[in-house]
C-alpha positions as a printed Julia matrix, in Angstrom:
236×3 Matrix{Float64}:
  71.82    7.71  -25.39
  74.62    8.39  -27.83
  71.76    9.02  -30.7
  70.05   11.74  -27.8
  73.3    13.38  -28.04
  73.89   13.66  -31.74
  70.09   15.01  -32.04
  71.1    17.74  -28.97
  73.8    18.93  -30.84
  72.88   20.22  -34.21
  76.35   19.98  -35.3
  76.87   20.61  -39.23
  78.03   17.6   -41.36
  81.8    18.23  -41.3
  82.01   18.72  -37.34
  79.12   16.54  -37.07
  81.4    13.72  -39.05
  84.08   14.73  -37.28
  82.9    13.99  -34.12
  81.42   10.58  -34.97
  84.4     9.45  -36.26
  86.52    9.84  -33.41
  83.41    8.07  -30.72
  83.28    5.24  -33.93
  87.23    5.02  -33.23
  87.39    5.02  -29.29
  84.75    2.34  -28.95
  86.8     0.34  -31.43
  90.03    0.96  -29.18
  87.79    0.39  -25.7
  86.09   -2.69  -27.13
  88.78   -4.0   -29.16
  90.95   -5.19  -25.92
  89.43   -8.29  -25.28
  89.34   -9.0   -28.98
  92.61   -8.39  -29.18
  93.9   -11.3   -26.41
  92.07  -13.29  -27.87
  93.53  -12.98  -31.24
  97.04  -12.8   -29.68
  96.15  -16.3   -27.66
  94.84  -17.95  -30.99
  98.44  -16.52  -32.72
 100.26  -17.48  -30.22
  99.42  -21.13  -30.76
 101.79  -21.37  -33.44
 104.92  -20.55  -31.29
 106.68  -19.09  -33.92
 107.41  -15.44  -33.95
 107.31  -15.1   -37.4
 104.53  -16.93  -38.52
 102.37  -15.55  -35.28
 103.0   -11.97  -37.1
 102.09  -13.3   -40.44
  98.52  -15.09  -38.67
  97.45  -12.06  -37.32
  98.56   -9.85  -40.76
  96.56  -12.15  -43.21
  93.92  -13.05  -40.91
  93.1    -9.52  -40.08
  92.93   -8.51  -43.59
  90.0   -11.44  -43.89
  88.53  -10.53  -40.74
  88.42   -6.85  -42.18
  86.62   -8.12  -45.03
  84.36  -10.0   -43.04
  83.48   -6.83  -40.86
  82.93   -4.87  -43.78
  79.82   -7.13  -45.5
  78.68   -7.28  -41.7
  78.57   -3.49  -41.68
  76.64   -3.42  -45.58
  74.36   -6.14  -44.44
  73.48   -5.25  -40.6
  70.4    -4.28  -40.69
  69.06   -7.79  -42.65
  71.43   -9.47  -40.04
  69.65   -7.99  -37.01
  67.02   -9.26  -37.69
  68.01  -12.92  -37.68
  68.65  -14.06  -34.13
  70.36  -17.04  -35.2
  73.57  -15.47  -35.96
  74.05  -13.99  -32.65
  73.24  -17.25  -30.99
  76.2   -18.77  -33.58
  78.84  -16.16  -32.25
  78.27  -16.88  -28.76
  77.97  -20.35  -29.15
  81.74  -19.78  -31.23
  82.95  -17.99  -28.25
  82.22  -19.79  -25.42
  83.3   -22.87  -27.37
  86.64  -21.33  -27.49
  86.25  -20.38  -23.8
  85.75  -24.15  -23.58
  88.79  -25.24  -25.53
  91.12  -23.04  -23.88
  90.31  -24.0   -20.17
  90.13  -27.6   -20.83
  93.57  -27.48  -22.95
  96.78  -29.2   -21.46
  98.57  -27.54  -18.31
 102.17  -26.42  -18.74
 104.12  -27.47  -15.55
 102.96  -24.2   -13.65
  99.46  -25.2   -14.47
  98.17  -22.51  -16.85
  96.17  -23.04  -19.67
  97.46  -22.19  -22.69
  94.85  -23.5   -25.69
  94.94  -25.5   -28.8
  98.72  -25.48  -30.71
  99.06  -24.89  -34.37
 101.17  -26.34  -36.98
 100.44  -23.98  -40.41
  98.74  -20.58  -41.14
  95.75  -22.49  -42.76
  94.93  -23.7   -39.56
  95.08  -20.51  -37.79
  93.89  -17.75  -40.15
  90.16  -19.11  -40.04
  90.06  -19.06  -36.91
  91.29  -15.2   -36.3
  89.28  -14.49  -38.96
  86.02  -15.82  -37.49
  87.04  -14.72  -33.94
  86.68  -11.19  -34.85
  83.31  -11.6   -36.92
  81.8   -13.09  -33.92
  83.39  -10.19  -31.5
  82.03   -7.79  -34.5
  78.55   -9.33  -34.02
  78.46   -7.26  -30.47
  79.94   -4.34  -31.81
  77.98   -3.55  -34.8
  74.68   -2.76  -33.28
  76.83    0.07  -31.23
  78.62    1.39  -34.26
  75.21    1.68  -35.72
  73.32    3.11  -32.87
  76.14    5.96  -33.34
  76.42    6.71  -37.4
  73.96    4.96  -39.88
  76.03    7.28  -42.07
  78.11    3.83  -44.32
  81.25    6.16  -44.85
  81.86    7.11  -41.22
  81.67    3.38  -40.1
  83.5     2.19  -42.21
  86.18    5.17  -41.73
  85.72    3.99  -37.99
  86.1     0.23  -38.68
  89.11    0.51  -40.75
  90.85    2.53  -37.87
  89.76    0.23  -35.66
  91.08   -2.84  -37.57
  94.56   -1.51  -37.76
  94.13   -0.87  -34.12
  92.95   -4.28  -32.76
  96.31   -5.04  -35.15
  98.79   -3.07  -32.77
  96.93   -4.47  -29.8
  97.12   -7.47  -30.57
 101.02   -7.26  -31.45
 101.04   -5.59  -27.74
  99.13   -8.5   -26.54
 101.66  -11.4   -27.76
 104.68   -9.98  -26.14
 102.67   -9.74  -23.08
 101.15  -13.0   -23.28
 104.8   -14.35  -22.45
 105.54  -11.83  -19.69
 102.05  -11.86  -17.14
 100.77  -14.99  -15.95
  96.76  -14.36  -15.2
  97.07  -12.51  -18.9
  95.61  -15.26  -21.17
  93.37  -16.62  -19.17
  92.15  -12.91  -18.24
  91.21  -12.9   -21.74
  89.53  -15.82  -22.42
  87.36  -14.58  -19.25
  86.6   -11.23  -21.19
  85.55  -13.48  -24.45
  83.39  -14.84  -22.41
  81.05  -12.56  -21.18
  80.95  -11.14  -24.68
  79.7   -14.71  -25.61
  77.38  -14.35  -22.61
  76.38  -11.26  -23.78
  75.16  -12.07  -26.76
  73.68  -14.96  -25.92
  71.68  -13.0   -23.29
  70.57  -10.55  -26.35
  69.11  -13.5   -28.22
  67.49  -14.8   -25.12
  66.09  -11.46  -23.8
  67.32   -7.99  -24.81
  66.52   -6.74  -21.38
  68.55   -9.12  -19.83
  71.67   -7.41  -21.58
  73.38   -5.31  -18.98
  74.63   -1.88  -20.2
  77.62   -1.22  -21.99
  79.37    0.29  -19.02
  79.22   -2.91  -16.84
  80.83   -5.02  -19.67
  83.43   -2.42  -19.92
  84.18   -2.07  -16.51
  84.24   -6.15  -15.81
  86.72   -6.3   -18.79
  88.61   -3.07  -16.84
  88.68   -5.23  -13.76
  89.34   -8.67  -15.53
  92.14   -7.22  -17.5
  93.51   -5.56  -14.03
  93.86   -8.66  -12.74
  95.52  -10.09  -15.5
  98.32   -7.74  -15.42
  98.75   -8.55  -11.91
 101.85  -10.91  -11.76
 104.32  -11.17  -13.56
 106.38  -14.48  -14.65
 109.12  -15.7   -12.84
 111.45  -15.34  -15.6
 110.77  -11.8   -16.13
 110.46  -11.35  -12.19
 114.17  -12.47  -12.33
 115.27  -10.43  -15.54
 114.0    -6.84  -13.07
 115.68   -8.5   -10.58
 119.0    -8.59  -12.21
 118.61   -5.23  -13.95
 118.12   -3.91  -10.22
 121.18   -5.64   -8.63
């Protein structure tokens, strides 16, 4: 569809470019959500502040590398199945992990803990190459032009960064949040795995989208009781 569009409108290179860029950027922003909670969740395992901000830094600059050589190698990657089939079978495991993690005392599910960066930085890292595996067949269904993904994917890396800084402070303050996300992880799982099973089975774009609109939705719902309280106070 998106490739109908480009050929419709005969665009010269600079508006042409222009307009790319900023589809390449809103699909990172649109797509990026559910990355992003996920990335928060993983961070968020080392319940500290400060080294939660320096997980997602450093392991975001690795995962940027990683997306990059996905981006300069696609097209030999597509054609291997078996990668796709290793990124869902990476997400759903963490799917896995998180809903068979430890309750708290209000019975939420909260994932594996953390004690160092080295434990957590692979794992961000990774996380977003497997997320990337879904999103690089759309990036290059939209620009085969190197540049203008690349452009796209380093805006959308600093993105998915603010997101997922977003995402930790309101990890702590909704209570369906989290597990929202890990929800929205997997179906992209799902979704790939249904791409190395059957392409046809792969539902369009805007389904995903808009059962990540209505998962996420629901994850804002309620609030914790200790921020419940907090409006409560402000009120009175």
């Amino acid at each position: 569809m998106l490739e109908r569009i480009f050929d419709y409108l005969q665009y010269n290179f600079s508006i042409e470019a222009s307009i790319v860029l900023l589809i390449l950027i809103f699909l990172e922003a649109v797509l990026s959500a559910d990355n992003a909670i996920a990335l928060a969740a993983i961070a968020q395992g080392l319940e500290d502040k400060k080294l939660e901000r320096q997980a997602l830094n450093i392991g975001l600059v690795v995962a940027y590398v990683l997306r990059i050589t996905l981006l300069l190698t696609a097209t030999w990657v597509q054609k291997y199945w078996q990668f796709e089939l290793i990124g869902a079978a990476y997400l759903l495991w963490l799917v896995f992990q998180h809903f068979t993690s430890e309750e708290d005392e209000e019975h939420h599910h909260h994932g594996p803990r953390y004690t160092s960066l080295l434990q957590v930085i692979p794992v961000i890292a990774l996380t977003d190459l497997a997320f990337s595996l879904d999103s690089v067949t759309t990036a290059i269904a939209v620009s085969d032009t190197k540049w203008l993904v690349i452009t796209g994917t380093t805006i959308g890396i600093i993105t998915l960064r603010f997101m997922a800084g977003l995402f930790i402070r309101w990890l702590d303050e909704f209570v369906y949040l989290e597990d929202a996300g890990y929800i929205t992880v997997a179906f992209v799982g799902l979704r790939l795995l249904l791409r190395v099973v059957n392409e046809a089975f792969v539902p369009p774009q805007w389904v995903i989208v808009s059962a990540i609109a209505i998962i996420l939705a629901w994850g804002f719902s309620k609030r914790t009781a200790s921020e419940m309280s907090e409006e409560s106070e402000k009120t009175n």
